[in-house]
Steps between C-alpha positions, in 0.01 A plus 500: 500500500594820358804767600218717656386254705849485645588659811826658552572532900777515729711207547455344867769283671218193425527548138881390529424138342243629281765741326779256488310299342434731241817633444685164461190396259565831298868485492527139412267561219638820362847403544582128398843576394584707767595316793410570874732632752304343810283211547114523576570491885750800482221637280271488760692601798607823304162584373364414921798684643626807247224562216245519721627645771724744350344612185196673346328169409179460323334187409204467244198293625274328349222272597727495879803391302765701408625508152740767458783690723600831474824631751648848483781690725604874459497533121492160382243201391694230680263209431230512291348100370182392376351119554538399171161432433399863553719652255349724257231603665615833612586453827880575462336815311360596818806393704727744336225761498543469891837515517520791308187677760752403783835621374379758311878678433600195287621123520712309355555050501693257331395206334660252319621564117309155364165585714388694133139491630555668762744754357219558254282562817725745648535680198137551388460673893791723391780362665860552312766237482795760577804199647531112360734283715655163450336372826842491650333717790228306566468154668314324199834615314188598191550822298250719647391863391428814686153657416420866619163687498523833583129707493438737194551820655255766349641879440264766620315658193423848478 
């Protein structure tokens, strides 16, 4: 199946397993070094009772199954995880491509300093790495970096 024949829809409280699952697949497979601060169940119960409920959440569909999760707040990509199966076919492409549509006056996300795929993702959409931690602030304790995208504002000619 190909990114176009992907769907990317709303998030409904019923997708709660369905992106869970996809963002403990994701992370586990991106990050093998980095180690979890909850376990699946407290995984689940946030995504059921906070991501869902409380963010801009996105899933991609394909087929009726979701494969990738996309959550934003005021100014930020919070979440954004692929199945990792469906990775590079352009559907995180399309994910930040929304984002950007619905916070058009910039964003900004962390992500973790030895995730270099997706830092190389980020940056190729035009996000800048403009803060590096130690991870001292976050509950993986994992260096982490700040990305920013700001839109290209255009003078008026003439």
């Amino acid at each position: 199946m190909t990114a176009a024949a992907v769907v990317l829809r709303p998030a409904v409280p019923p997708d709660a397993g369905a992106v869970a699952d996809v963002w403990l697949r994701s992370f586990d497979a991106a990050l093998p070094t980095v180690r979890r601060a909850h376990p699946d169940d407290e995984v689940r119960g946030w995504v059921r009772d906070v991501l869902l409920l409380l963010h801009d959440t996105w899933v991609a569909e394909a087929g009726g199954a979701v494969v990738g999760v996309l959550a934003l707040s005021p100014g930020w990509v919070d979440q954004l995880y692929l199945d990792p199966a469906w990775r590079g076919r352009g559907i995180g492409d399309r994910f930040v491509e929304l984002a950007k549509q619905r916070q058009p006056s910039g964003l900004q996300l962390w992500t973790f300093r030895v995730n270099g795929p997706a830092r190389r993702f980020y940056e190729r959409h035009g996000f800048v790495a403009v803060e590096a931690t130690d991870g001292s602030g976050n509950e993986e304790r994992e260096p982490d970096v700040r990305y920013v995208w700001q839109p290209v504002t255009r003078r008026p000619t003439g």
